[in-house]
Backbone as a ProteinNet text record, in pm:
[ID]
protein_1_A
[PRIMARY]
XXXXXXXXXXXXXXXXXXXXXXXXXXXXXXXXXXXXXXXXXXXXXXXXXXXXXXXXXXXXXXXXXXXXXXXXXXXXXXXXXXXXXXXXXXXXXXXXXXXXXXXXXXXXXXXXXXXXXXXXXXXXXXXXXXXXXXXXXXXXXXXXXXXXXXX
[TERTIARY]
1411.7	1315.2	1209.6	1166.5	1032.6	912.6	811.6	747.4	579	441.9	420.9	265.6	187	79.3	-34.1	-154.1	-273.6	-374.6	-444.5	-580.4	-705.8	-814.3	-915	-947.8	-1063	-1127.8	-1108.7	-1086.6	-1117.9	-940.9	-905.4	-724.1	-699.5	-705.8	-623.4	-529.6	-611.5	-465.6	-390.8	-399.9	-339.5	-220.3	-239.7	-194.3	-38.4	-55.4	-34.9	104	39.7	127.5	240.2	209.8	271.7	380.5	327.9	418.8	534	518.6	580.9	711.8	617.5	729.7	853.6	751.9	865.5	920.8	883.5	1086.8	1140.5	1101.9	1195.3	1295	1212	1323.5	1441.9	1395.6	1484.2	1446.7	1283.6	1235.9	1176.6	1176.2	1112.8	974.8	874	752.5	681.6	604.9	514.2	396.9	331.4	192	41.9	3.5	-94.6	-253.2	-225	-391.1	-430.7	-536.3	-604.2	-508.5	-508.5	-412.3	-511.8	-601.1	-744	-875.2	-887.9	-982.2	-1104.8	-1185.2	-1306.5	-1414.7	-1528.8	-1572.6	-1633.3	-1639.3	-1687.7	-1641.9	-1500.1	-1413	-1428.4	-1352.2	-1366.4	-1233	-1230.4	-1109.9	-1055	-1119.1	-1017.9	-974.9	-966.5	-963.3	-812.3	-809.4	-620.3	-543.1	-631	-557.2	-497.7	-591.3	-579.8	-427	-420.4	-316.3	-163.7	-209.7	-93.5	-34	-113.9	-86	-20	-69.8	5.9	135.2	154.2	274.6	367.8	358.7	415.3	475.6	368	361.7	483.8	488.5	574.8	690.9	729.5	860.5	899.1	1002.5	1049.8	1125.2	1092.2	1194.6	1101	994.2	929.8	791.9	746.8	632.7	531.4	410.2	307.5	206.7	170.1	50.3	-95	-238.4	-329.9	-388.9	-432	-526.7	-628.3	-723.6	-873.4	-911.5	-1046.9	-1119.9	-1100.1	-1072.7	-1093.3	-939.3	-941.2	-829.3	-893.6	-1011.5	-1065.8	-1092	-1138.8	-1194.8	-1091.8	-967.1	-837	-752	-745.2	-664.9	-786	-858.8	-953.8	-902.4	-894.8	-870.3	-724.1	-620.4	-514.3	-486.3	-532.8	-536.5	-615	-658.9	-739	-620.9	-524.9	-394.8	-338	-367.8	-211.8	-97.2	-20.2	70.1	97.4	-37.4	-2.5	-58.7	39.3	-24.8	-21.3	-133.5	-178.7	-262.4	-203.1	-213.6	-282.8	-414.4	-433.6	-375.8	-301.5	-244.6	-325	-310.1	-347.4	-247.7	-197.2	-108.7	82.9	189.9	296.8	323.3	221.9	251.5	184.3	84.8	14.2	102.9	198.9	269.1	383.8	474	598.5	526.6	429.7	423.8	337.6	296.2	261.3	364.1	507.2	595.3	662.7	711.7	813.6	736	621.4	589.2	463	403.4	341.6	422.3	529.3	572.9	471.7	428.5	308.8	392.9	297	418	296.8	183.2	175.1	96.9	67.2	-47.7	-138.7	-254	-358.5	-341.5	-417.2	-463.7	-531.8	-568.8	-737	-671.9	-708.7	-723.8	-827.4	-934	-944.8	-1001.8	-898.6	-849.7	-727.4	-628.3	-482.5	-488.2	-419.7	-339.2	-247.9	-207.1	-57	14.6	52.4	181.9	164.1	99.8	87.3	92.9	-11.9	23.9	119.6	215.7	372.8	420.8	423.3	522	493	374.7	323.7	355.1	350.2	368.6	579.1	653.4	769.1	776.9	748.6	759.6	741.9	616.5	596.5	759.4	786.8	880.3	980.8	1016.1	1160.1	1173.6	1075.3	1062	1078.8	1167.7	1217.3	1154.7	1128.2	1043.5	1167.1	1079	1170.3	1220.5	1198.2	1259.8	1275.3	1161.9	1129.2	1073.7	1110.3	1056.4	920.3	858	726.3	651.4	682.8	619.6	667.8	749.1	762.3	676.5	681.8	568.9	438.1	354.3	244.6	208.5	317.3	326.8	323.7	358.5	432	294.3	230.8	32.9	2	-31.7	-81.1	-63.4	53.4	132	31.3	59	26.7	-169.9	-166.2	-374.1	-368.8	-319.6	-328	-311.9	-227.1	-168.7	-282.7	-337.5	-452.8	-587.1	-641.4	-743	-793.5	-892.8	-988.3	-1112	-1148.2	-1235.4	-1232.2
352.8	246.8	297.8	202.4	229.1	243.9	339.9	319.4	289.4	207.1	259	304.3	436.3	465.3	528.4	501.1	495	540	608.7	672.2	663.5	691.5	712.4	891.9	913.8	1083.8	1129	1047.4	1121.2	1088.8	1054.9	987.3	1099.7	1183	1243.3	1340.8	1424.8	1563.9	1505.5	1392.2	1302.1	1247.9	1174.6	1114.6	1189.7	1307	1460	1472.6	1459.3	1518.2	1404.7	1286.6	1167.1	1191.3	1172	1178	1289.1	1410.7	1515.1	1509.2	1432.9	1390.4	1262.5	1240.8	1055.9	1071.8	1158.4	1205.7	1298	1333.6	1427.5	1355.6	1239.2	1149.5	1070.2	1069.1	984.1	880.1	867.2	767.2	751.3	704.5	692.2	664.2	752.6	727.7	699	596.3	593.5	604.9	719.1	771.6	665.5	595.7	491.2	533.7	694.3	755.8	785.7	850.6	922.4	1075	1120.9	1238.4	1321.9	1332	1466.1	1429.2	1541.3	1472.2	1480.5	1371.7	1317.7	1243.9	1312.9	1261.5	1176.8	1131.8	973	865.8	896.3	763.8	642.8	529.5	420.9	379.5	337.2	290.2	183.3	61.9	-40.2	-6.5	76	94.3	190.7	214.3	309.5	194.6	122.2	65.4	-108.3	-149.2	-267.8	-244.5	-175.7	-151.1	-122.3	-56.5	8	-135.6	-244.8	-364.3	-445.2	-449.6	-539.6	-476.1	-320.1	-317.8	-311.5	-363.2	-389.7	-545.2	-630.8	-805.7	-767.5	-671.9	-692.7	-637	-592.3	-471.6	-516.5	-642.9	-722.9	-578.4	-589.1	-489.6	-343.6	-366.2	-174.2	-241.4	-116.7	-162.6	-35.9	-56.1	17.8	106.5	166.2	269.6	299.8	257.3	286.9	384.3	505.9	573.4	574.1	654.2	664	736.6	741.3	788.5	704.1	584	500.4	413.5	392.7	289.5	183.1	135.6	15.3	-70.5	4.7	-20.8	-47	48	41.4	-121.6	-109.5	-206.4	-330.3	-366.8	-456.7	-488.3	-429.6	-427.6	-480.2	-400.4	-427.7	-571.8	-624.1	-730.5	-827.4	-811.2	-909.7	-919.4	-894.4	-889.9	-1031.3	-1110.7	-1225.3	-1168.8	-1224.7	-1195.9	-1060.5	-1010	-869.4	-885.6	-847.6	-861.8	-719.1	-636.1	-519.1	-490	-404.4	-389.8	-250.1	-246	-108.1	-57.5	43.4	141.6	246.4	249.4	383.3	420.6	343.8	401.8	373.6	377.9	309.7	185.3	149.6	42.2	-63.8	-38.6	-112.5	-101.2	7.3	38	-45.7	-34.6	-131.6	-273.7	-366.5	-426.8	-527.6	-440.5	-498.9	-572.6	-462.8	-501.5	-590.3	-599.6	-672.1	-797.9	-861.8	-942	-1002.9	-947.8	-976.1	-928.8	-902.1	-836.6	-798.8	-709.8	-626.9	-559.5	-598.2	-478.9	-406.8	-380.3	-243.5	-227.7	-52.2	2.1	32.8	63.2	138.8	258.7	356.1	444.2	533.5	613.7	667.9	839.3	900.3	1023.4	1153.7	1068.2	1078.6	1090.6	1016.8	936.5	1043.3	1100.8	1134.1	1277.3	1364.5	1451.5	1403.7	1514.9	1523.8	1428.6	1497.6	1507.4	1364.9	1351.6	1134	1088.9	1067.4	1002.8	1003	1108	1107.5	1011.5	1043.4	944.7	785.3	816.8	634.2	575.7	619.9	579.4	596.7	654.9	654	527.2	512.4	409.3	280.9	271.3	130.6	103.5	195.5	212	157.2	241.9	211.3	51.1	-30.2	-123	-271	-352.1	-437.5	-552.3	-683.8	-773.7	-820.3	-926.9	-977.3	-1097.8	-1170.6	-1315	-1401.6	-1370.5	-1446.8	-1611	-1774.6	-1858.4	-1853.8	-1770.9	-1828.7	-1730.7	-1570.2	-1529.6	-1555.1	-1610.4	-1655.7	-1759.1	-1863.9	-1998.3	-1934.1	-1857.1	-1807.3	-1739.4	-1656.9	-1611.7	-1750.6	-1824.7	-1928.7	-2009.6	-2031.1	-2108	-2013.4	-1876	-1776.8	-1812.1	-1784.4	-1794.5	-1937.2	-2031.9	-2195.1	-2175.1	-2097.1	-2106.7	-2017.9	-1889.9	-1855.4	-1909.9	-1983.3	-2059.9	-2122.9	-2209.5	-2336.8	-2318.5	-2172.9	-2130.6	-2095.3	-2126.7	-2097.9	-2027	-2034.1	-1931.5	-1779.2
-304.4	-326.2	-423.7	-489.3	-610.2	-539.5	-538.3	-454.3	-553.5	-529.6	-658.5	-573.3	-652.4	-534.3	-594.8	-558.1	-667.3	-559.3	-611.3	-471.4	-558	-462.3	-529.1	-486	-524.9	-540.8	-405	-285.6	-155.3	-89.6	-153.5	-104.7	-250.5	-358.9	-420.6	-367.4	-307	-266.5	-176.9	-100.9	16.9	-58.6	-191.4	-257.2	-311.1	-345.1	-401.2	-308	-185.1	-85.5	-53.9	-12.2	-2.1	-143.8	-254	-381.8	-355	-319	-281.6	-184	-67.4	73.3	17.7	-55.6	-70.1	-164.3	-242.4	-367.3	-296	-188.6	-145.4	-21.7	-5.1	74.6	-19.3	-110.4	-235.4	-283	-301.3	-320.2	-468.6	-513.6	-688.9	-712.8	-715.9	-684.1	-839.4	-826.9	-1000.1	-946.2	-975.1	-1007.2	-1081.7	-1022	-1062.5	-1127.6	-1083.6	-1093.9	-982.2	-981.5	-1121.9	-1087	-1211	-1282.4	-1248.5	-1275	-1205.4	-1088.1	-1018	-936.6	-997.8	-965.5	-994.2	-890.9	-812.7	-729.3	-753.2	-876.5	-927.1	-950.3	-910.8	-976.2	-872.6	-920	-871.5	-827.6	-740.8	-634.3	-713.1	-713.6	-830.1	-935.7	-976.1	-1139	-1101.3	-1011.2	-975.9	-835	-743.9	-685.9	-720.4	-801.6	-835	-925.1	-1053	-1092.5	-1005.5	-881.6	-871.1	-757.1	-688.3	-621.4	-731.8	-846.7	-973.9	-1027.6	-998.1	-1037.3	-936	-843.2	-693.9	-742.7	-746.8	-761.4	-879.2	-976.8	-1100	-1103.4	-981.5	-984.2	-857	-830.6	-687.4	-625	-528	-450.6	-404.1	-460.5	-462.5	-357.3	-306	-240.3	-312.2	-226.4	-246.1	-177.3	-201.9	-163.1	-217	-127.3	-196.3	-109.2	-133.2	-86.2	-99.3	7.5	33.9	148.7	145.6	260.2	354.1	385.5	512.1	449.8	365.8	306.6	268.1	348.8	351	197.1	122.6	-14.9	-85	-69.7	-130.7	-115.5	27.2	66.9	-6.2	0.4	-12.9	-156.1	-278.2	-378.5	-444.4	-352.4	-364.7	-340.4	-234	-205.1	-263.4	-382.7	-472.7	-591.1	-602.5	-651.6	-610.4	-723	-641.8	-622.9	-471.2	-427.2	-345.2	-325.8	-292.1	-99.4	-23.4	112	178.2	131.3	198.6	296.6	418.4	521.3	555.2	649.7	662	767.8	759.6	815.6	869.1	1017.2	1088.8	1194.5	1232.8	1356.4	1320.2	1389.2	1380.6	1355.7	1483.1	1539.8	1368.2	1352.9	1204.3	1108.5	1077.2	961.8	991.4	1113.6	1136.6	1118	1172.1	1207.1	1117.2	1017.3	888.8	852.6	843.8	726.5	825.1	959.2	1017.2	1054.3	1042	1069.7	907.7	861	749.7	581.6	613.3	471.4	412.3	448.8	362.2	255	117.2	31.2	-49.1	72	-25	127.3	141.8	254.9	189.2	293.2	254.3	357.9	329.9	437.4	408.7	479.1	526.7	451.4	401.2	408.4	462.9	531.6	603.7	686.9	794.9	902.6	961.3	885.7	952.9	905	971.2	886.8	783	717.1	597.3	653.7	719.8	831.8	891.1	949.9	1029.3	894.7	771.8	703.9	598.4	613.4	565.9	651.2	762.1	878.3	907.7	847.3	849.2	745.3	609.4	492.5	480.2	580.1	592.5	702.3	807.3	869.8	785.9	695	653.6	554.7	473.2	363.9	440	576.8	589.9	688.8	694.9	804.3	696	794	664.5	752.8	675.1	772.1	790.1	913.6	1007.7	962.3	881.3	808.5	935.4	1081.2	1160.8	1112.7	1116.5	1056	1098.3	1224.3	1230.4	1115.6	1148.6	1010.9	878.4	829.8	677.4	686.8	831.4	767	717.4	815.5	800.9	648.9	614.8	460.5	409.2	375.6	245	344.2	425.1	440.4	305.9	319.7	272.9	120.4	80.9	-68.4	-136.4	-3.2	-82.1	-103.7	21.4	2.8	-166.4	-172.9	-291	-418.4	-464.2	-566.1	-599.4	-490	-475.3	-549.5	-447.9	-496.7	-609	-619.5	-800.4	-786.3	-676.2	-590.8	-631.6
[MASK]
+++++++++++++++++++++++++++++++++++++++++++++++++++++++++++++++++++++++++++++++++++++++++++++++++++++++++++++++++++++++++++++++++++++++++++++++++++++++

């Protein structure tokens, strides 16, 4: 799977490591930024991109890092079409994707170890939604409020 994953200054070496774990599962990772750390940088400016090249590449999902995720995910999700989910536990990472098709996470760096947020960011990857009709209706409310809005 394409995976595509963008952090800000406090999600970089997190970022680093994730990139590391997930080609080594066999996954095709694209690097969104930032290439050096910088305790000044700005979170939209690497996650907004990396939610749009999600919306532009059907089939791949996404990853934003951070200190909390919060800012990340917030961003990503100003992306038409992008339904990102913050991730802290299993249960958030399956349950994003099997019930919200989330196709991109956020998460905390920190919030987790390496190690949890390898396994969370593997859980969300490998969890396919459920093509349940009540959660597709709820998506395709979602899809139609988006389209609408000018807000």
């Amino acid at each position: 799977m394409r995976v595509h994953i963008g952090s800000d200054h406090a999600g970089f070496e997190l970022k680093g490591r994730l990139i590391e774990a997930l080609r080594g599962e066999g996954h095709e990772v694209v690097d969104h930024g930032p290439v050096e750390y910088d305790a000044e940088d700005d979170y939209p400016i690497f996650c907004i991109p990396t939610a749009a090249a999600v919306v532009d590449d059907p089939g791949s999902l996404g990853i934003v890092v951070g200190g909390s995720g919060n800012g990340e995910q917030i961003a990503a999700n100003k992306v038409r079409g992008v339904r990102a989910a913050l991730v802290y536990d299993r249960d958030t990472a399956s349950l994003g994707r099997q019930h919200n098709d989330a196709n991109v996470m956020g998460i905390g760096a920190r919030m987790h170890t390496d190690e949890e947020a390898v396994e969370l960011a593997k859980v969300f990857l490998a969890t396919p939604f459920s093509g349940e009709e009540r959660h597709a209706r709820r998506i395709a409310l979602l899809a139609t409020y988006e389209a609408q809005d000018q807000r």
